[in-house]
C-alpha positions in Angstrom: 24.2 4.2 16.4 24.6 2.2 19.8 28.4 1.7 20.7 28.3 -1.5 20.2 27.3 -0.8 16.5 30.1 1.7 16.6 32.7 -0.6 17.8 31.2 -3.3 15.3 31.8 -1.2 12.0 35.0 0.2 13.2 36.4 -3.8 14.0 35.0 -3.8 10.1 36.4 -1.2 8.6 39.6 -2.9 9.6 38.8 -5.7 8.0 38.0 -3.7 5.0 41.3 -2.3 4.6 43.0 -5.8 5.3 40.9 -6.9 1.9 42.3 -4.2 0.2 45.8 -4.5 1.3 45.5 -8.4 -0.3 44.6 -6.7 -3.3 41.3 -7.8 -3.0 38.5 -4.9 -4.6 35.8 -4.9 -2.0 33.3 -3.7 -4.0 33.7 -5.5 -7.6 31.1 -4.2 -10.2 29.9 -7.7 -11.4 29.4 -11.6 -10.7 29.4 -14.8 -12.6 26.4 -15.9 -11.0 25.2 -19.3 -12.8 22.2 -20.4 -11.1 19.9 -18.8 -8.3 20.0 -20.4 -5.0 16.1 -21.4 -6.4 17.4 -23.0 -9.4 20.0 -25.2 -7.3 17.5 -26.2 -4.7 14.8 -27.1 -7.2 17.1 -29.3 -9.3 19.7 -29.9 -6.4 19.0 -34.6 -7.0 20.3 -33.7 -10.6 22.8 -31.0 -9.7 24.8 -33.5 -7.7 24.2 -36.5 -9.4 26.2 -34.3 -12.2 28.7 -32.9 -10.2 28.1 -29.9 -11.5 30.0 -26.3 -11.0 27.9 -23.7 -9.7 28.6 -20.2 -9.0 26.3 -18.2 -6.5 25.7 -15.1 -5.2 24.3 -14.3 -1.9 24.3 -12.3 1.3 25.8 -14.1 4.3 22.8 -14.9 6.9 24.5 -17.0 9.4 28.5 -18.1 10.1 29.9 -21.2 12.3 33.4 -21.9 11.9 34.7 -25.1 13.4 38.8 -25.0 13.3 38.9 -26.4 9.5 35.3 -26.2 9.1 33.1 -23.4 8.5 29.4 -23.5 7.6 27.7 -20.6 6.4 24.2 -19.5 5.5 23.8 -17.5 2.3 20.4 -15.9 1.0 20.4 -13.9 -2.9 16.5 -12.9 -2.5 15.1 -16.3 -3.7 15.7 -18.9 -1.3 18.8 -19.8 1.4 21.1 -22.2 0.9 24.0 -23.8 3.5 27.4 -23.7 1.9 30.6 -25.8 3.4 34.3 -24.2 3.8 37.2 -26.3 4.4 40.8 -25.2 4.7 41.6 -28.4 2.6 39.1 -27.1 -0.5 39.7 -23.6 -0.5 43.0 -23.4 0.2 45.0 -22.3 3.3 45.6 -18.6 2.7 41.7 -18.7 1.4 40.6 -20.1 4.2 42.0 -18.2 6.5 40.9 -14.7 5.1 37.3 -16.0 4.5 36.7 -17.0 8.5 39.2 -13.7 9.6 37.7 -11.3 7.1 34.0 -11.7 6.2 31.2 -10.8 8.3 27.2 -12.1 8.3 25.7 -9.5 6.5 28.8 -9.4 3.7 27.5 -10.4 -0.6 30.0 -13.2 -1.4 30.3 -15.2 -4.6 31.0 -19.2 -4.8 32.0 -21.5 -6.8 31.4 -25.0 -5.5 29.7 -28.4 -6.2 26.3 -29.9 -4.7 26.6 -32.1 -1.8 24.5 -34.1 0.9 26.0 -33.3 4.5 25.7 -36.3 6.9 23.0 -34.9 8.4 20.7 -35.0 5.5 20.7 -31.2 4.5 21.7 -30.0 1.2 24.4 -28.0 0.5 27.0 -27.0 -1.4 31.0 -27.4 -0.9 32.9 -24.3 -1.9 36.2 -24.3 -3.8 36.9 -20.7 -4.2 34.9 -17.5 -3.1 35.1 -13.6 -3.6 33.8 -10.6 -2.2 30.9 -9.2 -3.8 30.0 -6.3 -1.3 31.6 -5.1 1.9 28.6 -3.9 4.8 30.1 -2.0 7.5 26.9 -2.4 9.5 25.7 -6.0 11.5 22.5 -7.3 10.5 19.7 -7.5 13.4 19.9 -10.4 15.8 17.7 -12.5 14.4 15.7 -13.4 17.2 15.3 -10.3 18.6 15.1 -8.2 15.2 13.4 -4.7 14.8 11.0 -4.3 17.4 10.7 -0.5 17.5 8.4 0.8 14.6 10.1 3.9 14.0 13.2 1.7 13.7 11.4 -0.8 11.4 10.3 1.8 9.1 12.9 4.0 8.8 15.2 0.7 8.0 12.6 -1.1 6.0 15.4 -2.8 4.1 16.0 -5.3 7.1 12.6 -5.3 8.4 11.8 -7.1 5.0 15.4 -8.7 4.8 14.8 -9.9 8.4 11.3 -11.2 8.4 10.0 -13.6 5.5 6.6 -12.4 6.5 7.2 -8.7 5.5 8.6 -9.7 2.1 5.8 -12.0 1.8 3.6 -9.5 2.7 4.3 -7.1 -0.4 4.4 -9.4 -3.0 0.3 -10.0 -1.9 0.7 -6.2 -2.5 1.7 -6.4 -5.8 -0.4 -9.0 -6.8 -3.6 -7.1 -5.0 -2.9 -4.5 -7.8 -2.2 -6.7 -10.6 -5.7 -9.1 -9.8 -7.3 -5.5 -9.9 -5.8 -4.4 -12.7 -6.5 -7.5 -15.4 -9.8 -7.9 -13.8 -10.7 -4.2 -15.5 -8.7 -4.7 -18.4 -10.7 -8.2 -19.1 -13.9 -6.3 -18.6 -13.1 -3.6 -21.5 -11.8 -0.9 -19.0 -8.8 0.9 -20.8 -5.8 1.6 -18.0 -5.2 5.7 -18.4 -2.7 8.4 -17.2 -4.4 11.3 -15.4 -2.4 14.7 -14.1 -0.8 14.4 -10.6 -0.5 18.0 -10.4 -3.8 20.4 -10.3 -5.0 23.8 -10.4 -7.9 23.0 -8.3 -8.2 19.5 -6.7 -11.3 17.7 -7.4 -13.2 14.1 -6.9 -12.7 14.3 -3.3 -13.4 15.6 0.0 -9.7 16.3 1.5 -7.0 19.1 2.1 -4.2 19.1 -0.5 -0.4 19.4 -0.6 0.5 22.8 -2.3 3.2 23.4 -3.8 4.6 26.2 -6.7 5.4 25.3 -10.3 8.4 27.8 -10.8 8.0 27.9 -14.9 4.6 28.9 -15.1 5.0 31.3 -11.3 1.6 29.2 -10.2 0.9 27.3 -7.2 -0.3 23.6 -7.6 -1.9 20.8 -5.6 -1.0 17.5 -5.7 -4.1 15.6 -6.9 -6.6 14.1 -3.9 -8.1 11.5 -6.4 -7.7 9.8 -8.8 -8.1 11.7 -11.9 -12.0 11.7 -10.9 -12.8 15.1 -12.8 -10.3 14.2 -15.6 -11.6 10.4 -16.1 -14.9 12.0 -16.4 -13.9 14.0 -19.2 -12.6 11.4 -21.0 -16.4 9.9 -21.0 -17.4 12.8 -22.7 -14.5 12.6 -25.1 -16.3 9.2 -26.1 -14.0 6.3 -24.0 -16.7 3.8 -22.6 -14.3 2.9 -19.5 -11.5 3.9 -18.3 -9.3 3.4 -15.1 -6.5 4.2 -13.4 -4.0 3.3 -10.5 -2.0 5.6 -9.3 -1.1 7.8 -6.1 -3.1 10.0 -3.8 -2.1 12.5 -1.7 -3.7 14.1 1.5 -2.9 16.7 3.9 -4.6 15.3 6.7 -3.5 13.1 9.7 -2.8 10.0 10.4 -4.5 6.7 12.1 -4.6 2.9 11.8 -6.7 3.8 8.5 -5.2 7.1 7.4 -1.7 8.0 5.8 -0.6 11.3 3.8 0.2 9.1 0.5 -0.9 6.4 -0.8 -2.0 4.0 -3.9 -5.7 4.4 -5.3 -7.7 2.8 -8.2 -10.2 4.6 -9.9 -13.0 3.7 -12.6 -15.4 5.2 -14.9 -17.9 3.3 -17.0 -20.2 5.2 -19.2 -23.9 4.1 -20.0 -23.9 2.6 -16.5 -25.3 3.9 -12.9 -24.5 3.0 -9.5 -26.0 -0.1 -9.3 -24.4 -1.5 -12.3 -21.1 -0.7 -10.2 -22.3 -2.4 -7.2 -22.3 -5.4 -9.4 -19.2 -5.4 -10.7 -17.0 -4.6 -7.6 -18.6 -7.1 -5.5 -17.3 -9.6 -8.2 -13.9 -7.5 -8.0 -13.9 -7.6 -4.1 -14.2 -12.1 -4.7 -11.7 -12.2 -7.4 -9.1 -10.1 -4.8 -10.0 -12.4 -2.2 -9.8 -15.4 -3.6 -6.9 -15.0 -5.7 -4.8 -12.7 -3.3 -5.6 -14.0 -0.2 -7.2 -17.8 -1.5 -10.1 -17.2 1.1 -12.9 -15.2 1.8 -12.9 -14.6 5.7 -11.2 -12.1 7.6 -10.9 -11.2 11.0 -9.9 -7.4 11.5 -10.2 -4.5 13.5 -12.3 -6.8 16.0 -14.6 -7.2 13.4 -15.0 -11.0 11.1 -16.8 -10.5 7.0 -16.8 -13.1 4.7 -17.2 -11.9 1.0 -18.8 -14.7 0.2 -21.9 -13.9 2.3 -25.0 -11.8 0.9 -23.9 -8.0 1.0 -26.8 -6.4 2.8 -27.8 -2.9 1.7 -27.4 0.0 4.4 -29.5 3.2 4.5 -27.3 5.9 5.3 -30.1 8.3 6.9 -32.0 5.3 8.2 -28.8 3.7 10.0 -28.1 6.6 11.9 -31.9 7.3 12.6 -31.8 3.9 14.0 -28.7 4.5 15.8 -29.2 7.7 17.3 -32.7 8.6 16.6 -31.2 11.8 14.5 -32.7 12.3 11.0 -30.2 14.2 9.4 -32.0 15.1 6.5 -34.4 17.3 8.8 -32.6 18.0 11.7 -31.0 21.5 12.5 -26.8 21.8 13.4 -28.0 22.5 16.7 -29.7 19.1 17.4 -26.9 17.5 15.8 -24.5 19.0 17.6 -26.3 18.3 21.1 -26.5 14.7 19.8 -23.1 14.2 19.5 -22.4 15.3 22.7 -24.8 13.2 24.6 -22.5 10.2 22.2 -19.2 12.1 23.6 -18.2 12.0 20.3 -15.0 14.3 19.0 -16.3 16.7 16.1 -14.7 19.6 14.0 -16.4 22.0 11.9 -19.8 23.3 12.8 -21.6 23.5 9.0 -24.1 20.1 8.3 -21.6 18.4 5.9 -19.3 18.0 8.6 -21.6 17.0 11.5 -23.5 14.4 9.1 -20.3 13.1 8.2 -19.2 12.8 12.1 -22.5 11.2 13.0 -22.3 8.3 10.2 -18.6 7.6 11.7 -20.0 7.1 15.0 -22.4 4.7 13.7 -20.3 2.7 10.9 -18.1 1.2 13.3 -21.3 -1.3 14.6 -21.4 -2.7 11.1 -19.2 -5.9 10.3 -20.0 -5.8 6.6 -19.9 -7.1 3.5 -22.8 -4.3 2.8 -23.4 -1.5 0.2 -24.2 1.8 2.1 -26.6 3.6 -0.1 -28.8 6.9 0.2 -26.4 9.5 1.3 -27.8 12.6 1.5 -27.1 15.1 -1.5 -24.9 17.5 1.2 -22.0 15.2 1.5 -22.2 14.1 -1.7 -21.6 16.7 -4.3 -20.3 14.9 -7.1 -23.3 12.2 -7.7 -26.4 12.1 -9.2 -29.8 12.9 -6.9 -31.5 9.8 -6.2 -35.1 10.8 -7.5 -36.6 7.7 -5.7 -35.7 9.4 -2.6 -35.4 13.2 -2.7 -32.4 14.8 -0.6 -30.2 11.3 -1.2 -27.9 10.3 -4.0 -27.4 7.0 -6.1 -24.1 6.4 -4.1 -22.7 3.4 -3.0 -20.2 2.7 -0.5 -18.4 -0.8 0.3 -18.7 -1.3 4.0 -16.0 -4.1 5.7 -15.0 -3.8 9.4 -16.5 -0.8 10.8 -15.3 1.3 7.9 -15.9 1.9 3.7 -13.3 0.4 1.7 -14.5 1.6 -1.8 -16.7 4.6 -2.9 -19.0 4.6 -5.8 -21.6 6.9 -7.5 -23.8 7.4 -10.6 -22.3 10.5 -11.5 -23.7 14.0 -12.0 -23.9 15.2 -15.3 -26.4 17.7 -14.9 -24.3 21.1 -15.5 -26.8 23.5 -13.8 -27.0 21.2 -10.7 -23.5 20.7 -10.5 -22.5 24.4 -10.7 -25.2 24.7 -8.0 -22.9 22.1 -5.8 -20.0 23.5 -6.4 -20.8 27.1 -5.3 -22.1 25.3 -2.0 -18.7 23.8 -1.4 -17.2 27.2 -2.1 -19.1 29.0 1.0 -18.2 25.6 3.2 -14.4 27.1 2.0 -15.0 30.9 2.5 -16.0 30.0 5.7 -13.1 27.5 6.9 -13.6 24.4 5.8 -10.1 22.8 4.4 -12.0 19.2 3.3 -14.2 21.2 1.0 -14.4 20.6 -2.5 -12.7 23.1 -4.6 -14.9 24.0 -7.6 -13.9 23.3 -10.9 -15.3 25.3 -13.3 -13.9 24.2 -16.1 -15.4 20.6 -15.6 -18.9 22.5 -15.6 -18.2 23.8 -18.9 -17.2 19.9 -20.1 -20.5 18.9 -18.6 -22.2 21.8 -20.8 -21.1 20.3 -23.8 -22.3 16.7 -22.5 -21.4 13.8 -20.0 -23.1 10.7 -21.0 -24.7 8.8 -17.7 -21.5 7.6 -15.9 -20.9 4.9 -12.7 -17.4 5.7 -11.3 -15.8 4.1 -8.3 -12.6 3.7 -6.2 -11.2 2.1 -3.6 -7.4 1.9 -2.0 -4.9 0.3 -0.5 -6.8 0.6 2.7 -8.8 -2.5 1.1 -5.4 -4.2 1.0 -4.3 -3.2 4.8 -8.1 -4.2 6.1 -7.3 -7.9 4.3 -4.2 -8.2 5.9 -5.3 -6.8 9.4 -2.6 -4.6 9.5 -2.5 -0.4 10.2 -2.7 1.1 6.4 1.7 2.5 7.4 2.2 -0.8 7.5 1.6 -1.8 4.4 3.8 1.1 3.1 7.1 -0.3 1.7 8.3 3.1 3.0 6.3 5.7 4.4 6.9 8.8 5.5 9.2 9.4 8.4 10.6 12.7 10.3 14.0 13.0 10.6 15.4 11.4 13.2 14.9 13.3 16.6 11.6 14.9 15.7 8.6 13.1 17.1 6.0 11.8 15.0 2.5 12.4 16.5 -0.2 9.8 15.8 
């Protein structure tokens, strides 16, 4: 707290104890709110042509007082309205306590009548008011604001109080989720609760939170997915689709693209394959844009889509062949590995998974999108079915927008004896190091034993949502993480 601030709350808490010492409760438990500062605005011709009483409730945005005169700014979440003071309509005593005692930033209530002031704006002229809520802290100048984003996240209350375009911005959010969410649900997709807490994390490629679940003495992971394994089980339980939204949580760092927690979506459709899902997200993908957003162009991360265009089909082993004449369905670690250096490309891990996966990163970033990337190979992909059209690949499907995949797909593997195979692949990549391995689940082999019928599942995140805005993925956080003040946060 700067010492201005410090000075600021202290001249308030003086003012706080004059309230009291009129016998005036600072902090009252209710209001007799009438209309919303919406309401009056949107009916304000017949308000005033009726004189009338209102009572609002609001925060105080902006103060002028004027000898006799005071005009004031109040805002209760819907709109803002001006409100008029006089000593002659209030009263002198409650005049004089409103202009001496209340502070911008202060919840008052009003009673008062509609009015046109005589420069055309409309208003409303107050006859009595009362204290609603006390703040002890100024608001931010408003135009100078939060600037600092450690300051702007960590007091994400007045970021979005502040700055219309914040609060604007996380209504799209909400509606992003609720487009996605009737979209499945009109399809047939049933919305579904999945465990957030796993014995072994599953359905992605990522290292996990741990923590220790003190009844049963047994360390947990907070899940990585989306219910993948479990969503899958309920399509051998005999659900046709299924889906759920829900959050995700990572041990990894963080970037424009990356955070530790966030909101994913997640689907599973029996009796269909890959390419039946490529199908239906694509018409997902329009219905976000065009309802969220009411366009389909976007300009972000240098890069400009439009979903309305034809989405071109990338070849995974062919698009890096092209792009750095590596085939990384023959090539050794070593060639890969002298590859990226000639590119001066960052890489950990030395196995094939992760050096694959490094060299398609490289290469994504040239791509502008809309396109489905197709034909990974079966390494990095241990959860899908083998592509038999092209052997070493996978019927996978990834959406890629900007240089990056928003939304993963696959026909999934429901071969038992293959997938026990996979799994005891990822469990050498995690005997020798690897932390984004996949843990085998052995259990879900034993579901697969007793029968999966062919499944497409897919899932994207609110990365999707950051991308459309053009805006770093913390961003779009209402609150995300932050270290306590006086510990840097490395990015």
């Amino acid at each position: 707290m700067t010492t201005e601030n410090c000075t600021e709350r202290d001249d308030r808490l003086e003012k706080l104890e004059k309230l009291k010492g009129n016998s005036i409760n600072p902090y009252p438990a209710n209001t007799k709110r009438s209309h919303s500062v919406k309401q009056v605005l949107d009916d304000f011709s017949n308000l005033e042509k009726n004189k009338e009483q209102l009572i609002l409730s609001g925060r105080l945005m902006s103060k002028r007082s004027h000898g006799n005169l005071s005009f004031v700014s109040i805002f209760d979440g819907s709109e803002k309205i001006q409100l008029a003071f006089t000593k002659k309509d209030t009263g002198a005593d409650e005049y004089k306590d409103f202009v001496k005692l209340i502070d911008v930033g202060d919840f008052i209530e009003v009673t008062g009548k509609c009015f046109v002031t005589h420069k055309g704006e409309n208003s409303v002229l107050i006859e009595s008011w009362k204290i609603l809520s006390k703040a002890l802290q100024p608001l931010p100048e408003k135009w100078h604001g939060l600037k600092d984003d450690d300051i702007k996240f960590r007091k994400r209350y007045l970021d979005i109080l502040m700055n219309p375009e914040v609060k604007e911005m996380f209504i799209k959010k909400s509606k992003f989720w609720d487009v996605t969410r009737n979209f499945l649900k009109d399809k047939g997709f049933l919305e579904v609760e999945t465990p957030v807490l796993e014995v072994t994390t599953g359905g992605a490629e990522a290292e996990p939170f741990r923590t220790h679940h003190n009844d049963f003495d047994l360390d947990v992971f907070l899940r990585i997915s989306i219910g993948e394994l479990w969503q899958k089980k309920l399509m051998a339980a005999g659900f046709e689709k299924t889906f759920e939204i829900g959050k995700v949580f990572r041990n990894e760092g963080s970037s424009l693209e990356h955070v530790q927690e966030f909101t994913n979506m997640e689907f599973y459709w029996a009796y269909a394959d890959f390419r039946d899902g490529m199908k239906l997200t694509k018409e997902l993908y329009l219905k976000i844009a065009n309802e969220v957003f009411g366009k389909t162009k976007f300009t972000t991360r240098g890069h400009t889509f439009d979903l309305a265009d034809e989405w071109k089909e990338v070849d995974y082993v062919d698009e890096i062949l092209k792009q750095t004449k590596i085939n990384v369905l023959k090539a050794s670690k070593q060639e890969m590995e002298k590859k990226l250096k000639q590119l001066k490309v960052k890489y950990e891990g030395d196995n094939k998974e992760r050096l694959i996966d490094t060299l398609w990163k490289y290469c994504r970033k040239n791509i502008s999108g809309p396109a489905f990337l197709i034909n990974h190979p079966k390494l990095i992909s241990p959860l899908a079915k083998e592509n038999k059209k092209r052997l070493g690949t996978v019927e996978r499907f990834q959406i890629l927008i900007a240089g990056a995949e928003i939304g993963n797909g696959y026909s999934e593997l429901n071969n038992p004896i293959d997938q026990r195979k996979r799994f005891e692949e990822q469990q050498k990549l995690l005997e020798e190091g690897d932390n984004e391995a996949m843990m085998p689940d052995w259990e879900f082999v034993e579901m697969l034993e007793h029968g999966m019928p062919p499944t497409c599942g897919f899932g994207f995140g609110e990365r999707l949502f950051a991308f459309m805005m053009d805006k770093p993925i913390r961003e779009v956080a209402l609150f995300p993480l932050m270290k306590p003040k006086g510990i840097t946060h490395n990015t």
